[in-house]
PDB file of N, CA, C and O in Angstrom:
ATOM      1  N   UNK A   1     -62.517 -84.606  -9.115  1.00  0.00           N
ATOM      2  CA  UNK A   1     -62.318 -83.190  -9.257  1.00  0.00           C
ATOM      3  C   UNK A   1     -60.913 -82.849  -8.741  1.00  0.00           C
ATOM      4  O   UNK A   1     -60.517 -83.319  -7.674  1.00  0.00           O
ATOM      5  N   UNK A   2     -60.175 -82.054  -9.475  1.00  0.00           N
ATOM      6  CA  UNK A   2     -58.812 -81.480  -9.247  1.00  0.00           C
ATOM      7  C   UNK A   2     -58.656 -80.157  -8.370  1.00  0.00           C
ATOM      8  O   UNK A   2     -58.588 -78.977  -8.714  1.00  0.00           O
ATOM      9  N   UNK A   3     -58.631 -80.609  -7.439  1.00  0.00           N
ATOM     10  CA  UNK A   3     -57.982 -79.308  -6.783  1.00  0.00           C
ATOM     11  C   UNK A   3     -56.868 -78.592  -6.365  1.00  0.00           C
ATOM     12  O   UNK A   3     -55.798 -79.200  -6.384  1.00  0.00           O
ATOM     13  N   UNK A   4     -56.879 -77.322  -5.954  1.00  0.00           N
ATOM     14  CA  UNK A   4     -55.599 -76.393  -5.999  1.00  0.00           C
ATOM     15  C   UNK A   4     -55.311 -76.721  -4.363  1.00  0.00           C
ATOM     16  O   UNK A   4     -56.246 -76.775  -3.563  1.00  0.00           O
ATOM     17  N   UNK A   5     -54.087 -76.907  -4.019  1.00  0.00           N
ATOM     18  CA  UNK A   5     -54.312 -76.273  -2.367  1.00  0.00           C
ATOM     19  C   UNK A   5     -54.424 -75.205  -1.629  1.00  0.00           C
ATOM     20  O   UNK A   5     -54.039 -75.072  -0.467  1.00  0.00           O
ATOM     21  N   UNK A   6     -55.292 -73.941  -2.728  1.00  0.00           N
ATOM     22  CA  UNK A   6     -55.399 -72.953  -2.307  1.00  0.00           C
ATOM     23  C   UNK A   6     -56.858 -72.776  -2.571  1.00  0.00           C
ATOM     24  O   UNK A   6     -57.477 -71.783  -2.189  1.00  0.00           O
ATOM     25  N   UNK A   7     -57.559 -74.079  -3.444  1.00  0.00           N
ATOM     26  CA  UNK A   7     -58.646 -73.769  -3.226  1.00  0.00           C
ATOM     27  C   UNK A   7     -59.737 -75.038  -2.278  1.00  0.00           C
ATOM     28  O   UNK A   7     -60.953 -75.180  -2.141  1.00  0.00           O
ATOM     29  N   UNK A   8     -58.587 -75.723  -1.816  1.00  0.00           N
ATOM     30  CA  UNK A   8     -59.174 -76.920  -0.415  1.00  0.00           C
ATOM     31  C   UNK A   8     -59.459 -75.999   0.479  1.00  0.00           C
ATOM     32  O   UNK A   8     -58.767 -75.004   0.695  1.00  0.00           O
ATOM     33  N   UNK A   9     -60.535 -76.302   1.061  1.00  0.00           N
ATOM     34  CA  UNK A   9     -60.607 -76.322   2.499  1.00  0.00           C
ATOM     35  C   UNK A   9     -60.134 -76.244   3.974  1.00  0.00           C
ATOM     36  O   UNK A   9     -60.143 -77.176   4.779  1.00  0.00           O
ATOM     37  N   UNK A  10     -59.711 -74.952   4.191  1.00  0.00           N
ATOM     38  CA  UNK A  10     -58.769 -75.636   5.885  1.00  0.00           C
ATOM     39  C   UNK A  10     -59.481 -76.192   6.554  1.00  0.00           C
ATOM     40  O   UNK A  10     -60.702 -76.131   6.411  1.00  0.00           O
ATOM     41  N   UNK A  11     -58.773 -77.014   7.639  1.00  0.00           N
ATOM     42  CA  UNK A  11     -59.683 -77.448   8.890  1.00  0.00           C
ATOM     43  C   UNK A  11     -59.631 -76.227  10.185  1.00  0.00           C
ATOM     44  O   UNK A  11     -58.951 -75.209  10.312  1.00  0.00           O
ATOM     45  N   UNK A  12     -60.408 -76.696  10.819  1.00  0.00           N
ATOM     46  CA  UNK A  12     -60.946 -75.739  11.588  1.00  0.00           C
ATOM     47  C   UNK A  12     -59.582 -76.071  12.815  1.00  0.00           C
ATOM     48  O   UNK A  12     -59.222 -77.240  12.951  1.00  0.00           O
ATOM     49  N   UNK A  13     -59.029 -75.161  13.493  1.00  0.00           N
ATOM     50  CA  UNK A  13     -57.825 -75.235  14.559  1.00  0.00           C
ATOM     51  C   UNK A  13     -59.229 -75.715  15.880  1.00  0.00           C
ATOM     52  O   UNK A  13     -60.381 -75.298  16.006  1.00  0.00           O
ATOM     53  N   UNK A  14     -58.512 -76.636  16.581  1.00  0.00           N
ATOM     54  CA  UNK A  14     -59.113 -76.862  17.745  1.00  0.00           C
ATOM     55  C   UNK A  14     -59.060 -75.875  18.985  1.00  0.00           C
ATOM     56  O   UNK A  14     -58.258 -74.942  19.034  1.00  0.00           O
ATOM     57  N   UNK A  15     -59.731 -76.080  19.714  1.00  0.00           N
ATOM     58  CA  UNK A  15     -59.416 -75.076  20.878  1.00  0.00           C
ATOM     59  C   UNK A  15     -58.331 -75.268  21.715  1.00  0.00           C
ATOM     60  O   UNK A  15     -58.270 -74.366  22.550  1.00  0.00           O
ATOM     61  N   UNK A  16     -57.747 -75.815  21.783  1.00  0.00           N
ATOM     62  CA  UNK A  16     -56.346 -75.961  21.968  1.00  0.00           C
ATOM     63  C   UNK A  16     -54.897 -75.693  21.445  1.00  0.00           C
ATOM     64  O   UNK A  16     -53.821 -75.641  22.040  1.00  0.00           O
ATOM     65  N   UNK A  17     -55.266 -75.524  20.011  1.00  0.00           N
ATOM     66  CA  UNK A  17     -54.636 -75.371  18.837  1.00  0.00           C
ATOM     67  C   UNK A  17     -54.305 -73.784  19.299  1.00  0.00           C
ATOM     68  O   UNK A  17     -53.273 -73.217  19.656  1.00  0.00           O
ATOM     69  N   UNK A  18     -55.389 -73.449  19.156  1.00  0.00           N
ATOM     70  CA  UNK A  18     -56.249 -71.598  18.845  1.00  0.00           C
ATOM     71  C   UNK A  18     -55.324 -70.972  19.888  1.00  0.00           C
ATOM     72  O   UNK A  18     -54.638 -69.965  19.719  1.00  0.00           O
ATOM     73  N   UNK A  19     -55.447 -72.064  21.500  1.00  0.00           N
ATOM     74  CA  UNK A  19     -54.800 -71.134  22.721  1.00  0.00           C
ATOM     75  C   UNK A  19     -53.023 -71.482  22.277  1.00  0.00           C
ATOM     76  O   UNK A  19     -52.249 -70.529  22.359  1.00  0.00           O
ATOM     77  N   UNK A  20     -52.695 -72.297  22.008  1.00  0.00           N
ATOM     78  CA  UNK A  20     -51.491 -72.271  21.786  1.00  0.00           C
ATOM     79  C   UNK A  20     -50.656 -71.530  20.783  1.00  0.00           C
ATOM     80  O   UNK A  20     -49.439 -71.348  20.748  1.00  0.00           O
ATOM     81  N   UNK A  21     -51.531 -71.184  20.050  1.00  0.00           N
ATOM     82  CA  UNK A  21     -51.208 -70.004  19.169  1.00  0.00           C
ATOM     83  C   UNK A  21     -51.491 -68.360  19.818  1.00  0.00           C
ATOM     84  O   UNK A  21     -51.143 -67.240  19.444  1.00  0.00           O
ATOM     85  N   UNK A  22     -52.149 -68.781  20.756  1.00  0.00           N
ATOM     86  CA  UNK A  22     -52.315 -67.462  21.053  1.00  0.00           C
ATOM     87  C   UNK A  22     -51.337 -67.155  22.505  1.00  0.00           C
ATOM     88  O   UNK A  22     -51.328 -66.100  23.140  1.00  0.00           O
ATOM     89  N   UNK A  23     -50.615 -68.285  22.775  1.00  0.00           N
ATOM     90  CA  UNK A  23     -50.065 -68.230  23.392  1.00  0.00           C
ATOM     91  C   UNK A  23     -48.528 -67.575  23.153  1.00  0.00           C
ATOM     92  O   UNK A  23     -47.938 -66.745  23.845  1.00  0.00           O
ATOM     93  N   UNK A  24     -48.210 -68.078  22.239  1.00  0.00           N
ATOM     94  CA  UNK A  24     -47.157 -68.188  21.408  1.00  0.00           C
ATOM     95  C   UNK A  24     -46.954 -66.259  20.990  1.00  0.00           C
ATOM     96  O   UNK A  24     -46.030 -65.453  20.885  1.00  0.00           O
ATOM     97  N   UNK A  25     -48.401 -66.272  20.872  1.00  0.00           N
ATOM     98  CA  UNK A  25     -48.517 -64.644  19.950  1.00  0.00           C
ATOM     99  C   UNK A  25     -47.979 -63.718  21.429  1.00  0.00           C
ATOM    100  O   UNK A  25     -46.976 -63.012  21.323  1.00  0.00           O
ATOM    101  N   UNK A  26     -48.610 -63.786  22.556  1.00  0.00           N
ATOM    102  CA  UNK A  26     -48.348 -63.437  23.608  1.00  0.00           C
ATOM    103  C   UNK A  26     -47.103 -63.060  24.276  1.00  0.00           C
ATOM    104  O   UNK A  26     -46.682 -61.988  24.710  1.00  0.00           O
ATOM    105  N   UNK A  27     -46.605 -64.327  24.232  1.00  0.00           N
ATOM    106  CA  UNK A  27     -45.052 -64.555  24.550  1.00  0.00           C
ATOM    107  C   UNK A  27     -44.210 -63.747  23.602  1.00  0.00           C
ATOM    108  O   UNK A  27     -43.310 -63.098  24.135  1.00  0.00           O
ATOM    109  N   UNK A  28     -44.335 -63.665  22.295  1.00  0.00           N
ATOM    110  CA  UNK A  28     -43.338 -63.117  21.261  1.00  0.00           C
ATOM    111  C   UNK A  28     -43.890 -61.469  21.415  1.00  0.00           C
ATOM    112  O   UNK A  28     -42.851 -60.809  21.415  1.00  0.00           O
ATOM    113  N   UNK A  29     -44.628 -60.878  21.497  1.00  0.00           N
ATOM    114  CA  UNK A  29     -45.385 -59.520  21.843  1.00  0.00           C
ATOM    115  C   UNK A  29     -44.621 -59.280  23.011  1.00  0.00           C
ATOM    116  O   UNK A  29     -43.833 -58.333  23.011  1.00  0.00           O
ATOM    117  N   UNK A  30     -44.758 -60.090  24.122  1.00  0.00           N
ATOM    118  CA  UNK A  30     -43.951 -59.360  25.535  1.00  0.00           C
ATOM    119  C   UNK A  30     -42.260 -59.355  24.998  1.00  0.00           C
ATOM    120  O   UNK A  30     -41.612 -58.312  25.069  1.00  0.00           O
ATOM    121  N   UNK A  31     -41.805 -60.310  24.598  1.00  0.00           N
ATOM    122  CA  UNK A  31     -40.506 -60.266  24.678  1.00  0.00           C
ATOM    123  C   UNK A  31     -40.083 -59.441  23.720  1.00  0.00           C
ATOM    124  O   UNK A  31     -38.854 -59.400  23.654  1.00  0.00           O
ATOM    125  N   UNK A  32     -40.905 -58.460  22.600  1.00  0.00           N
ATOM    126  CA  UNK A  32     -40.490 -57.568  21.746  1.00  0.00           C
ATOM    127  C   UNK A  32     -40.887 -56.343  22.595  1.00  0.00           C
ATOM    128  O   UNK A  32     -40.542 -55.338  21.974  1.00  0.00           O
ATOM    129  N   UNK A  33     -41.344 -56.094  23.503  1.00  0.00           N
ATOM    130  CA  UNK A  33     -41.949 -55.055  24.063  1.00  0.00           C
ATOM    131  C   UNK A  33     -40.832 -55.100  25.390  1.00  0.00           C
ATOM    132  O   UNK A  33     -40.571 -53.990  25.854  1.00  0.00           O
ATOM    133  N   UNK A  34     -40.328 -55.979  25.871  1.00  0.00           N
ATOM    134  CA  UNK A  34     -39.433 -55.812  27.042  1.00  0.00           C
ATOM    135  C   UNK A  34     -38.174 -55.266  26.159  1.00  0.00           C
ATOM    136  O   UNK A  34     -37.660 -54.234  26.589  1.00  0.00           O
ATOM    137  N   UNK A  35     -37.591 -55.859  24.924  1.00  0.00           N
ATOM    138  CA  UNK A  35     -36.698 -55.832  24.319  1.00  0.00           C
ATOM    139  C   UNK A  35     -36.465 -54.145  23.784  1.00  0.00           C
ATOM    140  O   UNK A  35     -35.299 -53.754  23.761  1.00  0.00           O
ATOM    141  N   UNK A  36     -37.649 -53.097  23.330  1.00  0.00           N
ATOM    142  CA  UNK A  36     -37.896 -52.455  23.010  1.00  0.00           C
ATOM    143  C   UNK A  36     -37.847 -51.245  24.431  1.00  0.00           C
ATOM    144  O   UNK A  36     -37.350 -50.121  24.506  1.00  0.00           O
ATOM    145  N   UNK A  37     -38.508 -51.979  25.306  1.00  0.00           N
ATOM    146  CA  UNK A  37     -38.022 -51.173  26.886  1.00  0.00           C
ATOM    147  C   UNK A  37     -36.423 -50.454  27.139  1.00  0.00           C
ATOM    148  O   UNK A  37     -35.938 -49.337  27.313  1.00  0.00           O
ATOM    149  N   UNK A  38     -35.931 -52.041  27.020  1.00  0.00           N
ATOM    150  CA  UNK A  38     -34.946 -51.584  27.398  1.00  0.00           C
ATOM    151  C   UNK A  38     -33.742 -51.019  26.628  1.00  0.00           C
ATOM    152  O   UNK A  38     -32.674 -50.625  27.098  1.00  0.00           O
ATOM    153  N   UNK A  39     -34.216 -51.071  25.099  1.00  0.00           N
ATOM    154  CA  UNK A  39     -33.410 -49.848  24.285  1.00  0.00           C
ATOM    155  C   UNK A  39     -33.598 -48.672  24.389  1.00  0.00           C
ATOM    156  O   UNK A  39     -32.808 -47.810  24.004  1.00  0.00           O
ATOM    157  N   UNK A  40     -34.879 -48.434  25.026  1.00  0.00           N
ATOM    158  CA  UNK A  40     -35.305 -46.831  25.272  1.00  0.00           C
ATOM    159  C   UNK A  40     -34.812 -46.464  26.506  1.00  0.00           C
ATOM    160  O   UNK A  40     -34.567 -45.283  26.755  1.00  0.00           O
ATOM    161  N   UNK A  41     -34.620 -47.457  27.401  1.00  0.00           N
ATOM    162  CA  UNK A  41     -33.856 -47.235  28.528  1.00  0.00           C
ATOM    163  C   UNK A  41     -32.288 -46.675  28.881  1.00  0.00           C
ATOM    164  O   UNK A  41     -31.835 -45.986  29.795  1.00  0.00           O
ATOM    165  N   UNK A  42     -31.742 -47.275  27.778  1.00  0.00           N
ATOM    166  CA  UNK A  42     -30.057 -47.276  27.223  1.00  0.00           C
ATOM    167  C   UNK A  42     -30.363 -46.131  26.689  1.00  0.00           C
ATOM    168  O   UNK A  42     -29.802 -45.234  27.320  1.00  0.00           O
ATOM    169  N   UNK A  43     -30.895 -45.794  25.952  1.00  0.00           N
ATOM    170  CA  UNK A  43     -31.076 -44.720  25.042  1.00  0.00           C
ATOM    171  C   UNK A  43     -31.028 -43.251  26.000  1.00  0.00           C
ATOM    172  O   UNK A  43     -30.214 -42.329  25.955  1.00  0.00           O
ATOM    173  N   UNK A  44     -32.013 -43.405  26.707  1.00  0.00           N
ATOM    174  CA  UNK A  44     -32.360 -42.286  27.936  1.00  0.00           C
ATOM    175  C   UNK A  44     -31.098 -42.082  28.443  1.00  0.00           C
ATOM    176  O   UNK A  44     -30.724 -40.910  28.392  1.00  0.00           O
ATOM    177  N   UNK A  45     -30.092 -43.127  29.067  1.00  0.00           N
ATOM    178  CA  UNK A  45     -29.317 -43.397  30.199  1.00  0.00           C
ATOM    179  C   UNK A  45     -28.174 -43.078  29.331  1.00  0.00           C
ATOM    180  O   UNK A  45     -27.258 -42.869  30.126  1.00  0.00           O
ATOM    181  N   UNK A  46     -27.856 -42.969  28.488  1.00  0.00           N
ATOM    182  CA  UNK A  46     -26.526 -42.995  27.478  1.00  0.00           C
ATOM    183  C   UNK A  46     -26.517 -41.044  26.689  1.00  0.00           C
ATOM    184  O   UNK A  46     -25.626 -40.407  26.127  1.00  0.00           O
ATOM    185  N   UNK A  47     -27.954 -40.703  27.042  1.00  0.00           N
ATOM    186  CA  UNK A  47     -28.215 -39.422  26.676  1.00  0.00           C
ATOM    187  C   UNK A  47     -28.165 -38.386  27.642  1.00  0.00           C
ATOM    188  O   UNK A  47     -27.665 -37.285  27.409  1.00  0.00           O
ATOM    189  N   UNK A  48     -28.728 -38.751  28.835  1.00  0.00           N
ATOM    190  CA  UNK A  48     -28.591 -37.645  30.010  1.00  0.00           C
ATOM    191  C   UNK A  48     -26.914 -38.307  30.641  1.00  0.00           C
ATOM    192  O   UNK A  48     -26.580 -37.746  31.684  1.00  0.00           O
ATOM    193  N   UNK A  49     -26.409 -38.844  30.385  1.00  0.00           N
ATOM    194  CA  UNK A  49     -24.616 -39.068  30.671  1.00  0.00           C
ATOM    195  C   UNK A  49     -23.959 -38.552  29.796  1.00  0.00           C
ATOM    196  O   UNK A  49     -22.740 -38.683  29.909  1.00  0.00           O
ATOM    197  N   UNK A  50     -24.422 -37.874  28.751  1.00  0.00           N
ATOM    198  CA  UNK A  50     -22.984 -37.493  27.970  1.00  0.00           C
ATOM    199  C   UNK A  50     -22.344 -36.865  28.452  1.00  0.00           C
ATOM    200  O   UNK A  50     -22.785 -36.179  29.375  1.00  0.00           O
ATOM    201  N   UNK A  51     -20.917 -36.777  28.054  1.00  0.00           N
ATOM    202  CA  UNK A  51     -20.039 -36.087  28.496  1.00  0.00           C
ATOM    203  C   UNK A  51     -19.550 -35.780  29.898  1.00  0.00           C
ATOM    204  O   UNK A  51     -18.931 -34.798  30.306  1.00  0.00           O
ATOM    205  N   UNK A  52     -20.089 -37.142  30.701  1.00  0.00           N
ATOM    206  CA  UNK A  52     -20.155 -36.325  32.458  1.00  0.00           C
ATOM    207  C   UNK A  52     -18.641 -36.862  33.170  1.00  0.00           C
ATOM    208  O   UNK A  52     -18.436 -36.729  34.377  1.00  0.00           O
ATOM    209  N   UNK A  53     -17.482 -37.572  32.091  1.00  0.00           N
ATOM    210  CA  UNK A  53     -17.249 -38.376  32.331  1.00  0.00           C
ATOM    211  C   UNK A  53     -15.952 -37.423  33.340  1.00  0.00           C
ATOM    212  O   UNK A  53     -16.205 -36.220  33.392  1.00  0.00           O
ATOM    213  N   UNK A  54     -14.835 -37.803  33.994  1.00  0.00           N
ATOM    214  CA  UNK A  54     -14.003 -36.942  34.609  1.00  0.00           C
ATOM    215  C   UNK A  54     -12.673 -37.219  33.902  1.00  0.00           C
ATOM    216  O   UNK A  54     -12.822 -38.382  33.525  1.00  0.00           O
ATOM    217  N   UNK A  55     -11.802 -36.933  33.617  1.00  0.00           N
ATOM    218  CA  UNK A  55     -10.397 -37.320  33.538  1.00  0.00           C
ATOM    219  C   UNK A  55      -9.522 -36.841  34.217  1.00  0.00           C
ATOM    220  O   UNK A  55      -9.427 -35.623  34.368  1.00  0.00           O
ATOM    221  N   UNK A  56      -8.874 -37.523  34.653  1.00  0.00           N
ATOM    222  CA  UNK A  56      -7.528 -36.914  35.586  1.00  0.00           C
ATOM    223  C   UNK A  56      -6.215 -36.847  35.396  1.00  0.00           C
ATOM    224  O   UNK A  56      -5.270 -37.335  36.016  1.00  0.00           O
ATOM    225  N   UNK A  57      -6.310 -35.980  34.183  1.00  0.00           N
ATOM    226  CA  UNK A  57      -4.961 -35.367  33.438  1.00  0.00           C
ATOM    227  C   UNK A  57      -4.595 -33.918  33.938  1.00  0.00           C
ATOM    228  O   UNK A  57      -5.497 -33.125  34.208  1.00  0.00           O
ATOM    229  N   UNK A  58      -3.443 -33.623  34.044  1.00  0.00           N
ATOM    230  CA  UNK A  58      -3.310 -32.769  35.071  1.00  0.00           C
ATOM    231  C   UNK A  58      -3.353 -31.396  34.057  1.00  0.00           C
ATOM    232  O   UNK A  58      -3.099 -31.475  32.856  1.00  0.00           O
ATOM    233  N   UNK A  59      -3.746 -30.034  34.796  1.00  0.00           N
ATOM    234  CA  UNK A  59      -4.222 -29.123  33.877  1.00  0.00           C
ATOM    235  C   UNK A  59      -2.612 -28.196  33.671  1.00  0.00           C
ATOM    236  O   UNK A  59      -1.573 -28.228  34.331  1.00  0.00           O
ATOM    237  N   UNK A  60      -2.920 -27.608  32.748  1.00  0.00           N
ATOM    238  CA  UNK A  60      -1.735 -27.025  32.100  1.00  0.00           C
ATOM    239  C   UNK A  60      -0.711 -25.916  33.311  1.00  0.00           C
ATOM    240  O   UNK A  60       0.340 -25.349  33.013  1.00  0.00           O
ATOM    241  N   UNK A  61      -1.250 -25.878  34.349  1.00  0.00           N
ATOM    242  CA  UNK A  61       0.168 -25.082  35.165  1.00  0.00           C
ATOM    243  C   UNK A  61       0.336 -26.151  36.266  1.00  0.00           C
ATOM    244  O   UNK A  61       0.880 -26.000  37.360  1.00  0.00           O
ATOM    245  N   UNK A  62      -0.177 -27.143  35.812  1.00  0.00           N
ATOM    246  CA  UNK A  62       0.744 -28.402  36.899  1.00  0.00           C
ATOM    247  C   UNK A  62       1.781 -29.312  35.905  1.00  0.00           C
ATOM    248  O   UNK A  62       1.623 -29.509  34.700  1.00  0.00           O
ATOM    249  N   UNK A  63       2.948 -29.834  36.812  1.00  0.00           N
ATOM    250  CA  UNK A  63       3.594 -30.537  36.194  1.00  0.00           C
ATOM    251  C   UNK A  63       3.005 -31.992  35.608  1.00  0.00           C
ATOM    252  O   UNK A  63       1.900 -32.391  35.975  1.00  0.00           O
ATOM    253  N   UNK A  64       3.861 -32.781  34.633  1.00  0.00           N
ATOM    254  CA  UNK A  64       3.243 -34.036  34.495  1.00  0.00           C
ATOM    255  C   UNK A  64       3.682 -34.677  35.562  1.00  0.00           C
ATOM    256  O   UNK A  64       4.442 -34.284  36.447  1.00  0.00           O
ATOM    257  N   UNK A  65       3.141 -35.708  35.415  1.00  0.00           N
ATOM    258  CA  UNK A  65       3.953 -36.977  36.279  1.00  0.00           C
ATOM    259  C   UNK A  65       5.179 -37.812  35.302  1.00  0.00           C
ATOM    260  O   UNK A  65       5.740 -38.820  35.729  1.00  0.00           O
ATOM    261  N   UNK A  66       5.414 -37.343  34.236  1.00  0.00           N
ATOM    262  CA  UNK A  66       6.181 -37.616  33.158  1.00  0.00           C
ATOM    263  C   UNK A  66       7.078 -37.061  33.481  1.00  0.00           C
ATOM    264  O   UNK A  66       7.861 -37.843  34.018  1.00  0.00           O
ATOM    265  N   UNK A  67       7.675 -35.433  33.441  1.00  0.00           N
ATOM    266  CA  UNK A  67       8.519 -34.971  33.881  1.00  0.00           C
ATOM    267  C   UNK A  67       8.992 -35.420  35.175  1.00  0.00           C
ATOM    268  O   UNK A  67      10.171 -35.516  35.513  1.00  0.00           O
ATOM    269  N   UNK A  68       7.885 -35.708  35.923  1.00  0.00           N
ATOM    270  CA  UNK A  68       8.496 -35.772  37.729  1.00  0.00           C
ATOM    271  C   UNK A  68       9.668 -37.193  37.562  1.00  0.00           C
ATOM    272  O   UNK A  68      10.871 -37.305  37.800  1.00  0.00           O
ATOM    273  N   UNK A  69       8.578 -38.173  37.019  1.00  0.00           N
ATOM    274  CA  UNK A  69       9.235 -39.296  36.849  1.00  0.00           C
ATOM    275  C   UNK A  69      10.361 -39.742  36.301  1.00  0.00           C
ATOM    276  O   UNK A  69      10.991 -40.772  36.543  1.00  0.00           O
ATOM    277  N   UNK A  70      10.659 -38.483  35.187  1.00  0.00           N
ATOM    278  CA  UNK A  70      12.302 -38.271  34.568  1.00  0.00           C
ATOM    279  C   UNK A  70      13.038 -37.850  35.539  1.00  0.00           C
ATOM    280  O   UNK A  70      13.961 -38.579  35.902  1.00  0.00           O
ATOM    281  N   UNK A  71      12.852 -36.761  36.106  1.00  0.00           N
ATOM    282  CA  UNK A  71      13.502 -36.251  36.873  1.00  0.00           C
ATOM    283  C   UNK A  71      13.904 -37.105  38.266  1.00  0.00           C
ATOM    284  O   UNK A  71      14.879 -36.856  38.975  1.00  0.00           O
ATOM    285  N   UNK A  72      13.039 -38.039  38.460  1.00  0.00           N
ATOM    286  CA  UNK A  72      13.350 -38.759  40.178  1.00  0.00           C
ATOM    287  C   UNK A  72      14.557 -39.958  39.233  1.00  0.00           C
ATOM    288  O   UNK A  72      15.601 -40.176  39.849  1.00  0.00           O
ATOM    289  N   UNK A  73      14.402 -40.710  37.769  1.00  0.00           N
ATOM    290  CA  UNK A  73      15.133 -41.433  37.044  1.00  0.00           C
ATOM    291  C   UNK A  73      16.467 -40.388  36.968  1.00  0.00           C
ATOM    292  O   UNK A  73      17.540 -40.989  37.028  1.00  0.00           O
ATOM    293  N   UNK A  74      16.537 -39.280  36.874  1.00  0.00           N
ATOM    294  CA  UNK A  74      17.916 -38.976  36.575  1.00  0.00           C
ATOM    295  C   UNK A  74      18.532 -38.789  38.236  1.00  0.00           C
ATOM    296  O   UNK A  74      19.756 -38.783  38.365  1.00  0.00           O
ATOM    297  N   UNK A  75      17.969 -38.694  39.032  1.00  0.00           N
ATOM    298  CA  UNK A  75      18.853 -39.016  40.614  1.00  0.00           C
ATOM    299  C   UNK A  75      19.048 -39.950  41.121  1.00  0.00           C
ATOM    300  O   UNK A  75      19.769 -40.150  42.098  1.00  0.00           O
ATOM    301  N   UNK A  76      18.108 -41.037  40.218  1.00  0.00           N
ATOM    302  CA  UNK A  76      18.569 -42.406  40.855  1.00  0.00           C
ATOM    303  C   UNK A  76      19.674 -43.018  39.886  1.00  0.00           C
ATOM    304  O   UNK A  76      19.885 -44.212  40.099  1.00  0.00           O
ATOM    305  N   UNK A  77      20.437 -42.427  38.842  1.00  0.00           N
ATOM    306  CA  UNK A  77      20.836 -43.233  38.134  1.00  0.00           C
ATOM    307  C   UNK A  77      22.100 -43.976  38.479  1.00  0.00           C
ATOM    308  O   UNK A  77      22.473 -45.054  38.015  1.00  0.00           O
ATOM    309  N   UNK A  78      22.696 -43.211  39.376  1.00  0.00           N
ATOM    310  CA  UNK A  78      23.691 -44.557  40.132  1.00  0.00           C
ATOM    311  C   UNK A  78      23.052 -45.471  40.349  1.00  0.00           C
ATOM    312  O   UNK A  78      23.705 -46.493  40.139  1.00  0.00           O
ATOM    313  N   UNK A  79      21.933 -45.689  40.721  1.00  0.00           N
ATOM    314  CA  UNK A  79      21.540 -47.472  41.134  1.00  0.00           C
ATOM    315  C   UNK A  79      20.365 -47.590  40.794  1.00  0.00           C
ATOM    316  O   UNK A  79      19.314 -47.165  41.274  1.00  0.00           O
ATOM    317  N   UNK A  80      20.828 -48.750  39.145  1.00  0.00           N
ATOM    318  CA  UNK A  80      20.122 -49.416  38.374  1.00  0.00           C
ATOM    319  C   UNK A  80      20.206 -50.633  38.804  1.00  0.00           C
ATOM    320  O   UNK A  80      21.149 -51.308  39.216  1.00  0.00           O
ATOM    321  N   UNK A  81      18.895 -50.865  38.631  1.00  0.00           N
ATOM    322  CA  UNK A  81      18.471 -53.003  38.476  1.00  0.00           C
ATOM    323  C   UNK A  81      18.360 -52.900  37.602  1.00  0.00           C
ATOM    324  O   UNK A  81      18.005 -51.916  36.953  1.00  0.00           O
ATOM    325  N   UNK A  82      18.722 -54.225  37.212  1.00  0.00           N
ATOM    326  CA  UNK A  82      18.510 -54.757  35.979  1.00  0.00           C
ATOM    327  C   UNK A  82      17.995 -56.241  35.859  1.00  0.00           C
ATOM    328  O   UNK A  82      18.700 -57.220  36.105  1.00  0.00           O
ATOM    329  N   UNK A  83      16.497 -56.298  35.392  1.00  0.00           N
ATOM    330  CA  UNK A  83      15.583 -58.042  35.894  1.00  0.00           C
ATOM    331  C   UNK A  83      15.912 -58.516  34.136  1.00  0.00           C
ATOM    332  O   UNK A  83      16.125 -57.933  33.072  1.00  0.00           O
ATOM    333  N   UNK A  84      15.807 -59.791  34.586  1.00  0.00           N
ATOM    334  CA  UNK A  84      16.741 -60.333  33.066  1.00  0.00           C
ATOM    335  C   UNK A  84      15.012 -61.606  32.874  1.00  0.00           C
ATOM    336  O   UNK A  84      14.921 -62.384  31.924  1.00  0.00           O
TER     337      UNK A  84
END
């Protein structure tokens, strides 16, 4: 008689078989569920931070440090180094 291998018979998984598969199922379940944690975590943490960030650019009735720094370059200009 000709058969399909879809219409054989499986064998039965041993009990050992069964836990190692179910082991397997276990392990891949936690590590999608930790993985999944901690995007919701980032997620949370990246949402209550927006915008909190500070910059320390100086506000419009202070000088830059650009200007200052031209200005201290044009009193020093008698004495230039020059590194080669």
């Amino acid at each position: 008689m000709v058969t399909t291998p879809i219409l054989r018979p499986t064998e039965a998984l041993s009990p050992e078989d069964g836990a190692s598969t179910a082991l397997i199922a276990v392990v891949i379940t936690v590590v999608f569920l930790i993985l999944l944690s901690v995007v919701i975590l980032i997620f949370f943490y990246l949402y209550k931070n927006k915008g909190s960030y500070v910059t320390y650019e100086p506000t419009e009735g202070e000088p830059s440090a650009v200007v200052q720094m031209e200005s201290d370059l044009v009193k020093s200009r008698e004495k230039e180094e020059y590194f080669i």
